[in-house]
N, C-alpha and C positions, 0 to 999 in steps of 0.2 A: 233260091235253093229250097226245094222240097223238104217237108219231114222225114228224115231219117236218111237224109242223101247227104254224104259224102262230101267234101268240094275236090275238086278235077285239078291236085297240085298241078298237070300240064298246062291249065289253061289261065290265062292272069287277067284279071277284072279289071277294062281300062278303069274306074273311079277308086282303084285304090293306086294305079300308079299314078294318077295324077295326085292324089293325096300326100302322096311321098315324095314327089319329088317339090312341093310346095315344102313341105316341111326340112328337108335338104337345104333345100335353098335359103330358108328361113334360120338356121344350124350354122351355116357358112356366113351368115351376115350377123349373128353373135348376138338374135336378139330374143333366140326361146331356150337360152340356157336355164335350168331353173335358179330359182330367186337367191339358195342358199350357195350357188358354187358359180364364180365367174368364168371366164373365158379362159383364162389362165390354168386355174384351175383342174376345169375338164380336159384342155390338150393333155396335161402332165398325166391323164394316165386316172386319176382319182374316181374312184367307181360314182355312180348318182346316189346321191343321197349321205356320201362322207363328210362329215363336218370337215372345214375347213383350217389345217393346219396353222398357227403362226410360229415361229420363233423367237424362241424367248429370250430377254432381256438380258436375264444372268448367264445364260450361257457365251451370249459373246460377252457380257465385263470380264467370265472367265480369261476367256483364251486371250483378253488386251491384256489382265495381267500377267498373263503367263507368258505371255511374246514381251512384255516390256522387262521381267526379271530375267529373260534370256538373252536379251541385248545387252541389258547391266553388267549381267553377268561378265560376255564375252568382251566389254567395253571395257572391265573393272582387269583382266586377266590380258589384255594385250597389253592395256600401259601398264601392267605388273613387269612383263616380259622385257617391254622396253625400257621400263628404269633400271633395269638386272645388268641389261647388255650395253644401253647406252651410259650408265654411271662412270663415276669417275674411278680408275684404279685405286683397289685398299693401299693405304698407306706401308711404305716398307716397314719389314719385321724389324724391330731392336734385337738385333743378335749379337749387342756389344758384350756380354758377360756370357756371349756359348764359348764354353773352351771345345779347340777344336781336335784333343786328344784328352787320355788317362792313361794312368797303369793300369793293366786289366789282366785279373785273373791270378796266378801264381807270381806274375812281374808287381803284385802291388807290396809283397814285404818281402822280407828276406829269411828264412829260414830262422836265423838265428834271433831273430825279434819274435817270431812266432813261439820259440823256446819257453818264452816265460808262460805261455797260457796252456799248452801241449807239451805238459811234463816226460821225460824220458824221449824213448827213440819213436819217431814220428815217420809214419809215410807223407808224401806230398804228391797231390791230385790234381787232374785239373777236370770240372767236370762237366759235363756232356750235358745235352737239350735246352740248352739260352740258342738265340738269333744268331750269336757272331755278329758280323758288323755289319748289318743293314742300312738304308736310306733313310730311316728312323732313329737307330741306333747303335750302338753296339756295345755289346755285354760280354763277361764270361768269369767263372767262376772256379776256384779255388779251393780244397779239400784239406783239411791238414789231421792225423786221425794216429791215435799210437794204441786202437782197440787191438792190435795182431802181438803186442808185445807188452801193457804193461801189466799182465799175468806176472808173465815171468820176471819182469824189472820191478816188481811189487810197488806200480805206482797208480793213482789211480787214474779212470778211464778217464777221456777226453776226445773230443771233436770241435774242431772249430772249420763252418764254411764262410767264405767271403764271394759274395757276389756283387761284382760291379755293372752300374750302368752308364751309358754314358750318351744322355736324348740329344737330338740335333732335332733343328729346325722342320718346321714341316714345307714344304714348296709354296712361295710365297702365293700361288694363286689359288691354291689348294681352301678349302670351303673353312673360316675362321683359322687361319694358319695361328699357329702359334712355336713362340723362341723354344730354343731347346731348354733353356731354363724354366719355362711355363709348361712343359710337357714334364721336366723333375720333378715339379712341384706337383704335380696330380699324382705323379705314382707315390710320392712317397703320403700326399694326403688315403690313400686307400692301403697304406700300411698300419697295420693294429697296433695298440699304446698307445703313450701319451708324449711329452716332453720332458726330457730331464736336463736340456741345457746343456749341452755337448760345445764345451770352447771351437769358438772361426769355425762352427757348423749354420748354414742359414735356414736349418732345422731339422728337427731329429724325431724318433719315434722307440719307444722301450718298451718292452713288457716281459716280465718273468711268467716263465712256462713250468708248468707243475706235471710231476712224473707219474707215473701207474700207480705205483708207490705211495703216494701221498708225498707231501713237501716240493720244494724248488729242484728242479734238475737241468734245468737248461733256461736261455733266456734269448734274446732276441732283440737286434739295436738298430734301425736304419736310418742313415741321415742322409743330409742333403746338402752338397753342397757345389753352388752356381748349376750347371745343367746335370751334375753329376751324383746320385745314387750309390750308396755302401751299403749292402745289409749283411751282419753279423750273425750270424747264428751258432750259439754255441755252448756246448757241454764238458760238464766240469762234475764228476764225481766226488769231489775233496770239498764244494761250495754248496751253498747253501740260503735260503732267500735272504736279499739283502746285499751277497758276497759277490753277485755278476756286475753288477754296476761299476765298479771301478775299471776293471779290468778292463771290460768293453770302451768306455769311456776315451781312456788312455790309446788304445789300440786305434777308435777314431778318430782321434787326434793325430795320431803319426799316417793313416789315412791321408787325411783333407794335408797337411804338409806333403805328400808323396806327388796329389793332384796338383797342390799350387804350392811351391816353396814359399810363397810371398803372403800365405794365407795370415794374414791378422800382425803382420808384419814381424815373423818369425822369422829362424833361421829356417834352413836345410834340416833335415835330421840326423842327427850326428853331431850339432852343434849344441850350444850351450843352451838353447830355446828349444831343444828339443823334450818332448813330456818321455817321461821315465817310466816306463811297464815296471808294472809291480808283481813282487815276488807272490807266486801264489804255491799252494798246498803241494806237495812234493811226498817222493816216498820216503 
């Protein structure tokens, strides 16, 4: 090729195709790869002259422990499943002490026993938004109130409500079932006050309630007895702190006798073991 000439792309130098096709050939038998990249290597695509990749150590210890806490896992979570479903059935409930009725509501006294705390002429209520008798329960409540009349009987004011509950069982396979008596027992632990000891009650709850006014104006009793819940609530204009305790007291007593004549081995009410309502503040 002359100075200043061109080469003739059309026309090809036999001693360069035989150059190439030795080196081809030599390419195909794996033995002029260069020094730093092997055969492997080159197929995969790696441009000439890329350092050669390894894979490193820690990344797969990664992924072994992360595959062996996934197995645990799912290993730890089937035999969770299978001791759930394969166990032996919970033991049946103790529902030797659920009674399986009460007096509820206006049927738990009688007008004239209510007399002594509801001075003068009294309406009688029965009141609205409890359950009724549900698969859980059944409640209902009682109003007794002589605020429309003891103006003019110049006696003083009064309200007394009674609210009964009366828990049952929860369905034995139901998640921690528990007696209806163990379900009494929670509502009346989440009832405010303390104890004062309410005779053949298997627990109680009292606390005096104070008025806008200052001083005691009302006061508040619930007990508990076998699966069965009373709470008292009630106002008395003539009393005064100190002055609700008995009255209440008494009144739960002929209660828990209404639910169980046999409570504490009394009579009936009406008999000689029956507790005597005291006379209170009058006009």
């Amino acid at each position: 090729m002359g100075t200043g000439q061109q080469p003739n792309p059309g026309q090809w130098n036999p001693q360069y195709q035989q150059h190439y096709a030795q080196q081809y050939q030599q390419y195909q038998q794996g033995r002029q790869y260069p020094p730093h990249l092997d055969q492997q290597h080159y197929r995969q695509g790696a441009p000439p002259g890329a350092p050669k990749q390894k894979r490193g150590r820690k990344g797969g210890i990664l992924i072994g422990v992360l595959a062996t806490i996934v197995v645990l896992g799912l290993a730890f979570g089937g035999y969770w499943l299978w001791y759930l479903s394969d166990s032996d059935d919970p033991p049946p409930l103790d529902t030797s002490l659920d009674l399986a009725d009460a007096p509820m509501g206006c049927g738990m006294f009688t007008e004239n026993e209510i007399s002594h705390l509801v001075p003068g002429t009294f309406t009688t209520e029965g009141g609205g938004g409890l359950s009724g008798d549900k698969d859980y329960a059944k409640d209902a409540q009682c109003m007794y109130s002589n605020l429309d009349t003891y103006r003019d009987e110049g006696q003083p004011a009064a309200h007394l409500s009674v609210t009964t509950r009366l828990h049952k069982a929860d369905h034995p396979g139901a998640y921690r079932a528990q007696s209806g008596v163990d379900n009494a027992k929670e509502e009346l632990r989440r009832k405010p006050g303390s104890a004062i000891g309410v005779p053949n009650a298997n627990d109680d709850r009292f606390r005096e309630i104070e008025g806008s006014s200052g001083g005691v104006a009302a006061a508040q009793l619930s007990i508990l007895y076998r699966n069965v819940t009373v709470t008292f609530h009630y106002n008395h204009d003539g009393l005064d702190e100190g002055q609700f305790t008995q009255p209440l007291m008494r009144l739960a007593q002929l209660a828990i006798l209404k639910i169980d004549p046999s409570a504490g081995g009394q009579q009936q009410p009406g008999g000689s073991a029956a507790p005597s309502l005291p006379v209170l503040p009058g006009g």
